[in-house]
N, C-alpha and C positions, 0 to 999 in steps of 0.2 A: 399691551393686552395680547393673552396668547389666542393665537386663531387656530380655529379646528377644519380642517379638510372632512368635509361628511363625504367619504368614501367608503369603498368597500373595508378596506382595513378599520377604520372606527368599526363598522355595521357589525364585523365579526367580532371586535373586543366588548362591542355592549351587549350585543345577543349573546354572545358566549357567556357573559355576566347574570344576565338573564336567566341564561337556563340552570345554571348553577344553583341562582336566588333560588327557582324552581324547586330544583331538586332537592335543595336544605329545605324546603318547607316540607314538603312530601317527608323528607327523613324524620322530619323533627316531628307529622302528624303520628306516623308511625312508634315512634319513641314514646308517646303520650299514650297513644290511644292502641297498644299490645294488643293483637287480636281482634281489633275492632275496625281497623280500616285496614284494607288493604293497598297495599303500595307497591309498584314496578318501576323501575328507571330501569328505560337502556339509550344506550347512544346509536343513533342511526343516521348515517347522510350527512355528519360534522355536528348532528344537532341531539335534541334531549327528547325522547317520549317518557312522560310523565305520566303516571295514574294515579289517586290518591281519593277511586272512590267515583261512582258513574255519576253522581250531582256536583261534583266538587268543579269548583274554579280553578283545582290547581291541576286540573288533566287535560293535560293538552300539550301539544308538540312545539318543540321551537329551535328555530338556529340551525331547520333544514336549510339544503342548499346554498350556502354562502361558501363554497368550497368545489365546486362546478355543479354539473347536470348531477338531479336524480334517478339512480335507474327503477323500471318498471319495478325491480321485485323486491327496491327498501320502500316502495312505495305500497308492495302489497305487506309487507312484515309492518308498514305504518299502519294498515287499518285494520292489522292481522290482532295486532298489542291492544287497541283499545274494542275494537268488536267482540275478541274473542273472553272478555270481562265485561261484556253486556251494555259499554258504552258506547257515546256516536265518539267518530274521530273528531278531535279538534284540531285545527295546525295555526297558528299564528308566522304567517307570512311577511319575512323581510323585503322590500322593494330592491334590496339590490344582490336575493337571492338569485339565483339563474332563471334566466328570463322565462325557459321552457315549461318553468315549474304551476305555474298560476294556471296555465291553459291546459298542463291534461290534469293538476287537478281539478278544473270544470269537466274534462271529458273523462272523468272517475264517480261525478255526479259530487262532489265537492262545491256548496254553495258559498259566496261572498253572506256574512255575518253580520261582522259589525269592524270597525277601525278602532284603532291605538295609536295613537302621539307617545314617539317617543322622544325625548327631550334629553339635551348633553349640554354637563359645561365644564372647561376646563379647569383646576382648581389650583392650577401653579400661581397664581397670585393672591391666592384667599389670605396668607397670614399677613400681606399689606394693609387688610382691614380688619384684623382680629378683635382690637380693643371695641371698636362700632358690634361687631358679632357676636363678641362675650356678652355683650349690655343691650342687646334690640330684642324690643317687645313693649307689653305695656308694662306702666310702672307699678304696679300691683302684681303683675303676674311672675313666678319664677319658676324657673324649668330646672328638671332635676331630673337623672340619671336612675330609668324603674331599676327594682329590686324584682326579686321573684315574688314577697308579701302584695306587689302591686299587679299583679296575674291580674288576678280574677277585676279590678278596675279598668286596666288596659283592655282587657277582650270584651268586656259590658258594652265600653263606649265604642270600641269597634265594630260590635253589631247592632247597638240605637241607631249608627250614623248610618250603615250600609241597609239598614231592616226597621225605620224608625216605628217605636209603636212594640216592636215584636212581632209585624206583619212580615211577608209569610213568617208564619213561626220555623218553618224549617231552613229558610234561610237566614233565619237569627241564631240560627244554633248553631249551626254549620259554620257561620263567619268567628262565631264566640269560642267555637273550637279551634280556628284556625289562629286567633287571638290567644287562647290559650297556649297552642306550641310553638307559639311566638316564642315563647323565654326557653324552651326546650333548645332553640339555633346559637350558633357561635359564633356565628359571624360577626355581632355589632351590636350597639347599645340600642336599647329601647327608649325615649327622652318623654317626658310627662310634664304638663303645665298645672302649675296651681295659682288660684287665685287667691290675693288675700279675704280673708272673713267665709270662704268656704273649703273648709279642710278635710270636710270627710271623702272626696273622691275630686280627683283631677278635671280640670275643664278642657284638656286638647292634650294631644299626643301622636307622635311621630316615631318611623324604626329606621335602624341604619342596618343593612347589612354589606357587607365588604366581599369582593371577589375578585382575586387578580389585579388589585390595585384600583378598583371600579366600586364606586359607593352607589348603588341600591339604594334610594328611598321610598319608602312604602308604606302601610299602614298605618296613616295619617287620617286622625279625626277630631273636631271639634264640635263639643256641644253647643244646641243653636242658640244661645243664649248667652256667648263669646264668641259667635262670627263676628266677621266683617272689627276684628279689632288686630289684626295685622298677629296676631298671636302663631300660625300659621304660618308664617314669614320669618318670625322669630325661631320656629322648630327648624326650618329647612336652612336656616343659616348658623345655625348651632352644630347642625349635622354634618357641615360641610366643613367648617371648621376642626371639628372632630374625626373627619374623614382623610383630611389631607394631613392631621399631624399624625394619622396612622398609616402613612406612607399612598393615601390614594391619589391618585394625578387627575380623574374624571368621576364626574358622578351623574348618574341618571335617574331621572323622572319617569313612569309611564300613567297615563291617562288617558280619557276620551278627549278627543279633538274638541277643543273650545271649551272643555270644561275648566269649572275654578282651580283644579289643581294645577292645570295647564297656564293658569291665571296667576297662579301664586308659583308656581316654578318662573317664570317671565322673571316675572318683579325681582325674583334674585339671581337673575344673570345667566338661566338656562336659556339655549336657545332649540329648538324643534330640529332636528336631523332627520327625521323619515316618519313616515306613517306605514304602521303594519296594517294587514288587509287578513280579518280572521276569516278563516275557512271549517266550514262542517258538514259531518257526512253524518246521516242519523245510522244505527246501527241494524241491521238487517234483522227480519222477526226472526227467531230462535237461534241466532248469531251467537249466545255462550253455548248454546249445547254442541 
């Protein structure tokens, strides 16, 4: 079995994967939606400031600091980027960035948020159990490789799961667009569950995207009515398999600490490397003008 050293050297190859994932989304919202969202990458401090819109999930900083100290004034060009587009700052905080970083951003007025599990596992041994990988799931269900015809399936069930109901409705649409320029990225296959006797729209579905040898998995959902049947299990071990004969050597998980995703990454062989510590700063009244 390969073992992984969670040190700094990992920390930097997944956050740097990370912010990359990041940025392909952001480009690919952009691609979709000409004129209608606006989008900024820049790179600051070794890390990625993303915007892709003041409600959006996908604006937010990452992958500061893992490269030494930050100084004061990328720190003000950090809350320069998202303030000065009417946003709060967000940063997503690696544990083995530089230690000075956590404490002035409290003395910047930068609150603690909420945590992120991030989850690694090596994948230099995956093709030893290929044949068990190819065939795991239930035996009714088959996983098949989306098209672009399965858009609009794929992003449905990505915002039933994240916005069930259509409750808030603004965050159902916002996640069904982010589902939509899913197929717009290049990075990696989209994977789709079908159950037999119901063929008109898929019951679970998984993304792979690739970065620098690092498989991203993410936008993973299943309708509640195939939970709890290991279906879920069978996405994430299809992906891995598909990730390492595309030349990736590790692949990551991110979720809430103790959540099922975090659950079902376990069960096929990820193991927890660090917990990020989100940070936000609300943006000051008439901060775009």
């Amino acid at each position: 079995m390969t073992v992984l050293h969670h040190d700094l050297a990992l920390a930097r190859r997944l956050e740097r994967a990370n912010a990359l994932d990041g940025e392909s989304a952001a480009r690919a919202e952009a691609t979709l939606f000409p004129g209608r969202v606006e989008v900024a990458i820049e790179r600051v401090a070794g890390g990625s400031l993303i915007f892709c819109g003041v409600d959006s999930f996908l604006s937010h900083a990452l992958g500061l600091g893992l490269d030494g100290p930050v100084s004061e004034e990328e720190l003000d060009h950090v809350e320069r980027f998202y303030f000065s587009r009417g946003s709060r700052a967000e940063l997503d905080l690696c544990p083995l960035a530089d230690p000075s970083l956590a404490g002035r951003l409290v003395d910047r007025g930068f609150r603690p948020d909420h945590f992120e599990a991030v989850l690694v596992r090596s994948l230099a041994d995956i093709e030893k159990d290929a044949r068990r990988l190819e065939s795991s799931g239930p035996d009714d269900v088959e996983l098949r490789e989306a098209t672009a015809e399965h858009t609009e399936a794929y992003a449905l069930g990505l915002a039933d799961a994240f916005a069930p109901g259509g409750d808030p409705p603004e965050l159902h649409a916002m996640i069904r667009d982010v589902g939509r320029s899913s197929f717009q990225r290049p990075a990696g296959p989209r994977l789709l569950a079908w159950a037999a006797g119901e063929p008109a729209a898929p019951v679970a579905a998984g993304a792979l995207n690739i970065h620098d040898g690092v498989a991203c998995l993410s936008g993973a959902w299943t309708r509640a009515a195939h939970r709890r049947r290991g279906i879920q299990r069978a996405l994430i071990e299809r992906r891995l398999l598909l990730a390492a004969r595309a030349g990736c050597s590790l692949a990551q998980i991110v979720g809430d600490p103790g959540s099922p995703t975090q659950r079902n990454a376990e069960r096929c062989g990820f193991v927890p490397s660090y917990t990020r510590l989100v940070f936000t700063k609300p943006a000051p009244a008439g901060a775009r003008d």
